[in-house]
C-alpha positions in Angstrom: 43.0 105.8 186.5 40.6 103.4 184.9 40.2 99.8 186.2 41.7 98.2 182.7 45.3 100.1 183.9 45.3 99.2 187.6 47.6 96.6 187.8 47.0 93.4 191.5 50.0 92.0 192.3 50.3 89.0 194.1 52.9 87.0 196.3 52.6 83.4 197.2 54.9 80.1 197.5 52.6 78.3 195.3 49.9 79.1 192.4 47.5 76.6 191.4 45.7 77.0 188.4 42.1 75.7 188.5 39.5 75.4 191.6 38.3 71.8 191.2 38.5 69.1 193.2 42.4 68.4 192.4 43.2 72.0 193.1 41.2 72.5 195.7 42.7 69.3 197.4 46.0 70.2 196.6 45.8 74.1 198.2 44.0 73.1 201.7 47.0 70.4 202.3 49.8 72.3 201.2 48.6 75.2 203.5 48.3 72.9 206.2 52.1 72.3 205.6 52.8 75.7 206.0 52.6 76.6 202.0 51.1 80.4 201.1 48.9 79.4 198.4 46.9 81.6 195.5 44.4 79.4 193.2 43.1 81.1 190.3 39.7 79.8 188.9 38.0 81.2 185.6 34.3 80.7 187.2 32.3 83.0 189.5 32.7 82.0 193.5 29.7 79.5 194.0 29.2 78.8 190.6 28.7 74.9 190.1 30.3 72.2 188.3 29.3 70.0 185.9 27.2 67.1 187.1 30.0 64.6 186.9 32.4 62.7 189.5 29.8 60.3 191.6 32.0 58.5 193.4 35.4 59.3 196.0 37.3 56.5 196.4 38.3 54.9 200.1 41.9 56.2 199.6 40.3 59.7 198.4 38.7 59.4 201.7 41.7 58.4 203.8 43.1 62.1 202.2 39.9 64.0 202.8 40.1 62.3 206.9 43.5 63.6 207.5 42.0 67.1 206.0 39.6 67.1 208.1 36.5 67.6 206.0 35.8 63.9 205.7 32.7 64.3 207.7 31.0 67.0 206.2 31.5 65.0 202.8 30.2 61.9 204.2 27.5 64.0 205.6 26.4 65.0 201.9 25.2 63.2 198.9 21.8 60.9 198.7 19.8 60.8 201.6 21.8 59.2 204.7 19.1 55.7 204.0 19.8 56.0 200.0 21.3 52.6 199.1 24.6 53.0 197.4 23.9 49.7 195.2 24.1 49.0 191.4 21.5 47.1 190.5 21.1 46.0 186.4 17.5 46.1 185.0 16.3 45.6 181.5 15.0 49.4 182.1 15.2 51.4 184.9 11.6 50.5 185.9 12.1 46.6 184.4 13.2 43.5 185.7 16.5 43.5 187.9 19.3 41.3 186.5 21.5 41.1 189.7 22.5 44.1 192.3 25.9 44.6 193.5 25.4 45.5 197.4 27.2 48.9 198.3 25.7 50.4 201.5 23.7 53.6 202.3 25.6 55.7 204.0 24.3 56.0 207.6 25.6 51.7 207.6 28.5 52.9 205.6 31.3 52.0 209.1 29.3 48.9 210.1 27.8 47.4 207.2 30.6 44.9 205.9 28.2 42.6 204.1 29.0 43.9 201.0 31.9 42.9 198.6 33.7 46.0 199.4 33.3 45.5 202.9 36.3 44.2 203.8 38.3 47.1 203.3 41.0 47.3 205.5 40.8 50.8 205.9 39.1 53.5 208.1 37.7 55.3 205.4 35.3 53.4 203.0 34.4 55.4 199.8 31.2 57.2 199.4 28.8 57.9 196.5 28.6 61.9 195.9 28.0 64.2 192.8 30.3 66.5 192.2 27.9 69.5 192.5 28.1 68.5 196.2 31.6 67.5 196.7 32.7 70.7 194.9 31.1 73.4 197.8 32.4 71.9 200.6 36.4 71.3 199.3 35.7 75.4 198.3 34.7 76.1 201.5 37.2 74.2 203.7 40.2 75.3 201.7 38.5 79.2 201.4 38.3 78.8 205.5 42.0 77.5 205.5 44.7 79.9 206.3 47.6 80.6 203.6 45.2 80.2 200.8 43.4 83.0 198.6 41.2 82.4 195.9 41.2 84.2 192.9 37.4 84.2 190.9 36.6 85.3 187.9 41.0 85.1 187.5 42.8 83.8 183.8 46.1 83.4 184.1 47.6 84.4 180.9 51.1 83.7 180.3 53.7 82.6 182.7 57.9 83.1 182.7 60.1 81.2 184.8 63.4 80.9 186.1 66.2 79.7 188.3 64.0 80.8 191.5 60.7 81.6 190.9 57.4 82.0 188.2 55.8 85.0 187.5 51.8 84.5 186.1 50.0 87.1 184.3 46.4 87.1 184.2 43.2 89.3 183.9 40.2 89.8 186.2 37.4 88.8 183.7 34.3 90.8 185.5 36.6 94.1 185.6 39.4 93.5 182.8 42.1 94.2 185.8 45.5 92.5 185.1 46.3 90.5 188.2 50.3 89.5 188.7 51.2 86.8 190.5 54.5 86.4 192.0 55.2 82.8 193.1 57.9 79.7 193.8 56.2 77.1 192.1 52.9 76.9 189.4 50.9 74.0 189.1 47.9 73.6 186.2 44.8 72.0 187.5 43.2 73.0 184.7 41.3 70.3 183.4 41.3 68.8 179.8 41.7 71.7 178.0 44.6 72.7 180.0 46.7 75.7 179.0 49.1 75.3 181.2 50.0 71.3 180.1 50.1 73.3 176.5 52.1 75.8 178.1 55.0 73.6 179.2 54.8 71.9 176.1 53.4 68.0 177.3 51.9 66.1 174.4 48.9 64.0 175.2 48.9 60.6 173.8 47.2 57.0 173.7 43.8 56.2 172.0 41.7 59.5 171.3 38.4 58.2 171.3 37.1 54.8 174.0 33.3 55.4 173.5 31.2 58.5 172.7 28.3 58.7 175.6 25.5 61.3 174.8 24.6 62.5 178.7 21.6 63.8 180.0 21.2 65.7 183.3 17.5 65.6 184.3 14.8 66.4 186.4 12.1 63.5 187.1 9.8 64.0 190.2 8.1 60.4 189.5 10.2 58.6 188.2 11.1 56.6 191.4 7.2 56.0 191.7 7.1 54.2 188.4 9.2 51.5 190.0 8.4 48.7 192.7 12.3 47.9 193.3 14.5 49.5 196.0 16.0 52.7 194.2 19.8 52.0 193.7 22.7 54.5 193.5 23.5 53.4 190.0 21.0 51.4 187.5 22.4 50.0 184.4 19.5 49.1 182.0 20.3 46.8 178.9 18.1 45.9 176.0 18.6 45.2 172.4 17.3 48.5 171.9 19.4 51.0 173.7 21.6 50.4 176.9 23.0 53.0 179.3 22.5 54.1 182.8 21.4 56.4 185.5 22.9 57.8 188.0 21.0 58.9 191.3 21.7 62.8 191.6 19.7 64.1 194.9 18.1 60.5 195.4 14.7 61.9 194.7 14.2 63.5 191.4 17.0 64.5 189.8 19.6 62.0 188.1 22.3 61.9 185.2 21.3 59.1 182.3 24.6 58.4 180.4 23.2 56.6 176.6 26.7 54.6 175.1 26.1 55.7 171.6 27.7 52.6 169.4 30.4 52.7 167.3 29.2 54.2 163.7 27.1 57.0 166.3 29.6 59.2 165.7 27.6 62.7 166.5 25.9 63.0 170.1 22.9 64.2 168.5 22.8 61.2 166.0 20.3 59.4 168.1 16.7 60.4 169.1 17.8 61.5 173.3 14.0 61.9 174.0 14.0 57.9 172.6 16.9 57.1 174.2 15.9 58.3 177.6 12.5 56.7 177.1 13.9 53.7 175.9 16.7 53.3 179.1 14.4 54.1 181.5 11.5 52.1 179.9 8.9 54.5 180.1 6.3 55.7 177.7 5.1 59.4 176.1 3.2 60.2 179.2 6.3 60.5 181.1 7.3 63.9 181.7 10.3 65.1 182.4 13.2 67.9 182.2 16.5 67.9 181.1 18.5 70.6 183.1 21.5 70.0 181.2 23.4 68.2 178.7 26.8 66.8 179.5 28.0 64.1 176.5 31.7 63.5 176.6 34.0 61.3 174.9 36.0 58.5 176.7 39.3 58.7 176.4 42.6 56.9 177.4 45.9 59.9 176.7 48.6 60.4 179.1 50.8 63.6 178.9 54.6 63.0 178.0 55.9 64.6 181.1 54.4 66.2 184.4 56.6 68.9 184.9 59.0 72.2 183.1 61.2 73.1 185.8 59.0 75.0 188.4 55.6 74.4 186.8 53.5 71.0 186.9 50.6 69.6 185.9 47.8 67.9 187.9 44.6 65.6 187.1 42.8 66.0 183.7 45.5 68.4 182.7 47.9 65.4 182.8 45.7 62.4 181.9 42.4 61.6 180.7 40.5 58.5 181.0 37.1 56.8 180.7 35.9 57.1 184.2 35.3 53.5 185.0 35.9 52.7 188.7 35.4 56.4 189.2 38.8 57.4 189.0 39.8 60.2 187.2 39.0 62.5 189.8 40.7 60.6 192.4 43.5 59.7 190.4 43.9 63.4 190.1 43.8 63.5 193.6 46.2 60.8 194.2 48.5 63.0 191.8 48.0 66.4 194.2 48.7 64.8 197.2 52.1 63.5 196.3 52.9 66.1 194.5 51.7 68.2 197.8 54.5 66.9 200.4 57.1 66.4 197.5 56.6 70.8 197.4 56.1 71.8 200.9 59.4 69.6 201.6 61.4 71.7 199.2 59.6 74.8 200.3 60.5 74.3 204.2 63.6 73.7 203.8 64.6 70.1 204.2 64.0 68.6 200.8 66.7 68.6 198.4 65.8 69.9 194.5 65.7 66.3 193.6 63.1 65.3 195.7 61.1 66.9 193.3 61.9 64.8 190.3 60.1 61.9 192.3 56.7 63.4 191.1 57.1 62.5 187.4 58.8 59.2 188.6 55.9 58.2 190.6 52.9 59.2 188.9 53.3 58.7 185.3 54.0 55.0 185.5 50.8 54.6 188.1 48.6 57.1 185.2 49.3 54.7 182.3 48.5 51.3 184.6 45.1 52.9 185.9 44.1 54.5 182.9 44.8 51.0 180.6 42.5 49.0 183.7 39.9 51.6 182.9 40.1 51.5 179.3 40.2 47.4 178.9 37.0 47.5 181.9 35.0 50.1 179.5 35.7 47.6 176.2 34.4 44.5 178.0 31.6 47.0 179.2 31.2 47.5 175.4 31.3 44.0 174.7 28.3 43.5 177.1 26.0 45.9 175.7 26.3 45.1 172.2 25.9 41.0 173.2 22.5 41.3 175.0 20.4 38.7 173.9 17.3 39.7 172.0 14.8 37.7 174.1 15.9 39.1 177.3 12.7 40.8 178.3 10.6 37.5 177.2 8.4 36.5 179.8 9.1 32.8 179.1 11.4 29.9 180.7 13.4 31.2 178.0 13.6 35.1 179.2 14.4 34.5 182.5 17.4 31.9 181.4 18.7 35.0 179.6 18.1 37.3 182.5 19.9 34.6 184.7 22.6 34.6 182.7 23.3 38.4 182.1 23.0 38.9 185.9 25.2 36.6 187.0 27.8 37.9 184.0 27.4 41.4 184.6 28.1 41.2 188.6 31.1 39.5 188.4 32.9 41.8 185.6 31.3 45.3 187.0 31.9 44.3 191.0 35.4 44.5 190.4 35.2 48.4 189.1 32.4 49.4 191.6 34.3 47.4 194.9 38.0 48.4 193.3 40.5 47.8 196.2 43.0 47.0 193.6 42.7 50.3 192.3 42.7 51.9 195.9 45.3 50.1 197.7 47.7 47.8 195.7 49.9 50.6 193.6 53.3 50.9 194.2 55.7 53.0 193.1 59.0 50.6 191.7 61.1 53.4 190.4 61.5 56.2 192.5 64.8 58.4 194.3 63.4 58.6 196.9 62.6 54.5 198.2 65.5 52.7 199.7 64.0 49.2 198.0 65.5 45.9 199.7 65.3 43.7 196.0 61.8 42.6 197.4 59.5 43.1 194.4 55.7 44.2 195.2 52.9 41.9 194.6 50.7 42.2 191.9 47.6 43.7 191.9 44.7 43.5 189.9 41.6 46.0 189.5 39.2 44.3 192.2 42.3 42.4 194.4 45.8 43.2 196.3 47.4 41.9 198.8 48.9 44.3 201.7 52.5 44.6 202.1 55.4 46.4 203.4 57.6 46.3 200.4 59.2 50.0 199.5 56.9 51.4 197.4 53.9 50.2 198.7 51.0 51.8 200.8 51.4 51.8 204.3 49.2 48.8 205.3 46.2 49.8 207.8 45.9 48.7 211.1 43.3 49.3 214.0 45.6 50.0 217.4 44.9 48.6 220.5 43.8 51.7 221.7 41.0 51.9 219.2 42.7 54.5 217.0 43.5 54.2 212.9 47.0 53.7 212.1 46.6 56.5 210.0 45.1 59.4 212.6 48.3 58.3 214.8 51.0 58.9 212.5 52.7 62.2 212.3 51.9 64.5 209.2 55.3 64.0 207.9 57.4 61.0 207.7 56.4 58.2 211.0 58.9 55.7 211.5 56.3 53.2 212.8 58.4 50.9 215.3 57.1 47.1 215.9 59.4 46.0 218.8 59.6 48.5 221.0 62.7 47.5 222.0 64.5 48.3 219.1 66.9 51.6 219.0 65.8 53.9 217.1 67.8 56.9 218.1 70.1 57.1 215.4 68.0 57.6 213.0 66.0 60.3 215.1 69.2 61.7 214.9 70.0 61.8 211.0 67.0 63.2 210.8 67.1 66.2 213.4 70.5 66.6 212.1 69.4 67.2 208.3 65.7 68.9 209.8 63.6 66.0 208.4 60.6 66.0 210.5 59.9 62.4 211.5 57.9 60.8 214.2 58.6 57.8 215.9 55.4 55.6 216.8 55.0 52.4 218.7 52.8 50.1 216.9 50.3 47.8 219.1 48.0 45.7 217.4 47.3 42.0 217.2 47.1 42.6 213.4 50.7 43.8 213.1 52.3 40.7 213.1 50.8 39.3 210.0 51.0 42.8 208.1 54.6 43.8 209.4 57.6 41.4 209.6 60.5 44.0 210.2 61.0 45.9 213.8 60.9 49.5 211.1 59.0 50.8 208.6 59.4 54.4 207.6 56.4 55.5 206.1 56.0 58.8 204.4 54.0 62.1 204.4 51.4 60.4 201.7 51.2 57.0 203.8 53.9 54.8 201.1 56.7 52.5 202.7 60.3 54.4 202.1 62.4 52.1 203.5 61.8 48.7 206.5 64.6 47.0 208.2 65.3 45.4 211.6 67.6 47.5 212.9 68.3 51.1 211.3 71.0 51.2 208.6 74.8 51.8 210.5 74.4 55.1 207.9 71.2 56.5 208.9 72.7 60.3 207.6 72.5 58.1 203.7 68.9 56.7 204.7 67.5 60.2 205.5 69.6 62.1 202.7 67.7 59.1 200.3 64.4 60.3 201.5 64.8 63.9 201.0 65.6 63.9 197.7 69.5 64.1 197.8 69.6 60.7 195.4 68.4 61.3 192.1 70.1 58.9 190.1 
């Protein structure tokens, strides 16, 4: 029997197409639900990703915490003394405009001088390359129990009905058809995903933001060219070309993104040995290597729908955005995880089919609000780097005027991307069936600001106990009804609950900081840490309450 005509086949509850960081995410916490999971990636085990994704958001970080691999990703990146700042130069190695103040990470927990340390939150982001963040999500999840991973695996073609999906696909090292028997399929398959084309989900919205011609390259002395305290990010802006450069490895290897301008139309239409010259502000003696090239093209489209029936569609394969504030692959993330619990909910047992339809409800609203703050951040960006004034570099009273000027303008529009806690803490979700809303409506929230709040819909708001632990590691992994006078009965709904095998967690709250956050004895917060319902006494139909929050509602 040749290898060609020997035929794998595979059982699991879930198959997740693509091994990225959204898939990745998605596999290690539906197995730690309980979920049997297959991903099936096209590369070789190992094999890196593109140099892309610097930055994980705080509430990326709150996810990777309850994980557990939140450590061993803090632990990676720059150099524990690397400072995480952006700093805006004329070049790299020219005069510094103004410096937004991020820390390095060994001050990450203490230092709150900056303007994102405020935070309320006991995960603060972290600066990390992708080509780092990638290995350790593949080896937590590949060390996690329920999960297999499938290298070198296509999935084909997929057929679905009433009760389950069966994917074909083909081992590409041996040519071995691989069969996948599963409950539910979900494409994290990037851009280019053939599963969103599978399902049939159009992508729309405005096709091309910016063209940016990016280098990945290696530059042992390029940090010894400079006097200035190297910076995680340096933005370098001159009449003659403007882009920046990431810090890779923090010592010589770094990604230079050049914003080609409008009527640059091919990424090879401008000179990239000029280009890099010119951004950096070095001359021909400069020696350098570029590993790889990595242009893309900013985008702002939004697929139609989420879902067909038992398959779905994660991250880049449902939206694709300029990555301003760094959050396409956390937004994909944000996706995963509530798509995760909405799943394993369905798949244990206790959620209804409709708790699923909450998915599509949730996220697509949330996709086209980030994805228009990114878009309208990246045009003012624009805006920016075509208005720099030509005597910027001038030596005179004049020159430093100009310099004065652009730094002060460029920190206050680009804090609010690089210290988002908008973006990371002020969504809500204002149309879902599964939130018992009260008529309350959620406060506003803009890319930099929000204001904390229990309103249904909301993120949980974050609290230190009195006994020195987060909120967050205290509450259960399913829905915590978090109780502020301990007085209040709460057996009732316990009951509802036990009665319709909701897992739910009752937890006293004790915290001089509750108070101000929290104005109702209850508030039932769910698996992914959103408010589903508050009250001061539970609802004389607790059996409705619980049958709301497990998808029975759907209208």
């Amino acid at each position: 029997m040749t290898l060609r005509s020997q035929a794998q086949v595979l059982q699991a509850q879930v198959l997740i197409v693509g091994a990225g960081p959204v898939g990745l995410t998605l596999a290690t916490d539906l197995a730690q639900r309980g979920i049997s999971v297959v991903i099936a990636e096209i590369r070789h085990r190992g094999e890196p990703p593109n140099v892309k994704c610097n930055h994980v958001s705080a509430r990326t970080m709150e996810i990777f915490r309850r994980l557990g691999v939140a450590k061993a990703i803090r632990d990676a990146g720059l150099p524990a003394n690397h400072a995480n700042d952006v700093s805006y130069r004329t070049t790299f190695t020219g005069e510094e405009l103004s410096r937004i103040h991020i820390p390095a990470r060994q001050d990450r927990y203490t230092d709150q001088s900056g303007p994102d340390g405020w935070w309320p939150t006991p995960e603060p982001p972290h600066r990390i390359n992708q080509i780092y963040l990638e290995p350790i999500l593949f080896g937590h999840a590949e060390a996690t129990a329920g999960i297999q991973i499938l290298s070198r695996t296509r999935i084909d073609e997929f057929t679905q009905n009433e009760g389950s999906v069966r994917a074909e696909g083909v081992n590409l090292d041996t040519d071995g058809k691989i069969t996948i028997q599963c409950e539910y399929m979900i494409g994290c398959d990037g851009g280019r995903s053939a599963v969103r084309k599978a399902i049939g989900a159009k992508l729309s919205g405005t096709d091309v933001v910016g063209r940016v011609q990016s280098t990945y390259f290696r530059a042992p002395d390029l940090l010894s060219r400079t006097g200035n305290i190297p910076a995680w990010a340096t933005f370098s802006l001159n009449p003659r070309r403007s882009g920046n450069v990431y810090a890779i490895d923090g010592r010589e290897t770094f990604l230079m993104h050049n914003y080609l301008r409008a009527d640059e139309t091919d990424f090879e239409s401008v000179d990239r040995d000029w280009a890099l010259r010119t951004i950096l502000g070095v001359g021909p003696d400069f020696k350098y290597e570029i590993i790889s090239k990595e242009d893309w093209i900013g985008r702002r489209l939004v697929a139609d729908k989420f879902r067909d029936r038992r398959v779905f569609i994660c991250g880049d394969a449902s939206h694709l955005w300029i990555p301003m504030a760094g959050y396409g692959m956390n937004a994909g993330i944000a996706d995963a995880m509530n798509l995760s619990w909405l799943l394993a909910a369905r798949l244990n047992g206790w959620g209804e089919e409709g708790v699923l339809s909450a998915y599509e409800a949730e996220r697509l609203p949330i996709t086209e609000q980030v994805s228009r703050f990114a878009m309208n951040h990246a045009l003012a960006l624009q805006k920016e780097r075509e208005g720099v004034p030509p005597g910027i570099e001038d030596s005179g009273p004049e020159g430093v005027q100009a310099r004065a000027a652009a730094g002060r303008a460029l920190y206050d529009l680009n804090v609010k991307q690089y210290c988002c806690a908008g973006l990371n803490f002020g969504y809500f979700y204002d149309a879902s069936p599964l939130i018992a809303y009260d008529g309350e409506t959620a406060p506003s929230y803009a890319m930099d600001q929000f204001t904390p709040s229990t309103v249904p819909g909301c993120r949980t708001p974050h609290l230190w106990l009195d006994d020195g632990r987060s909120l967050y590691d205290a509450m259960g992994p399913e829905y915590t009804l978090l109780r502020l006078d301990p007085r209040a009965d709460a057996s009732s709904l316990q009951e509802a609950a036990a009665h319709r095998g909701v897992p739910l967690a009752v937890l006293d709250v004790q915290s001089p900081e509750a108070t101000r956050l929290y104005q109702h004895a209850f508030v039932l917060s769910r698996p992914d840490q959103h408010v589903a319902w508050r009250g001061d006494r539970i609802p004389e139909d607790a059996l409705a309450l619980i049958d709301r929050i497990r998808g029975c509602c759907t209208a």
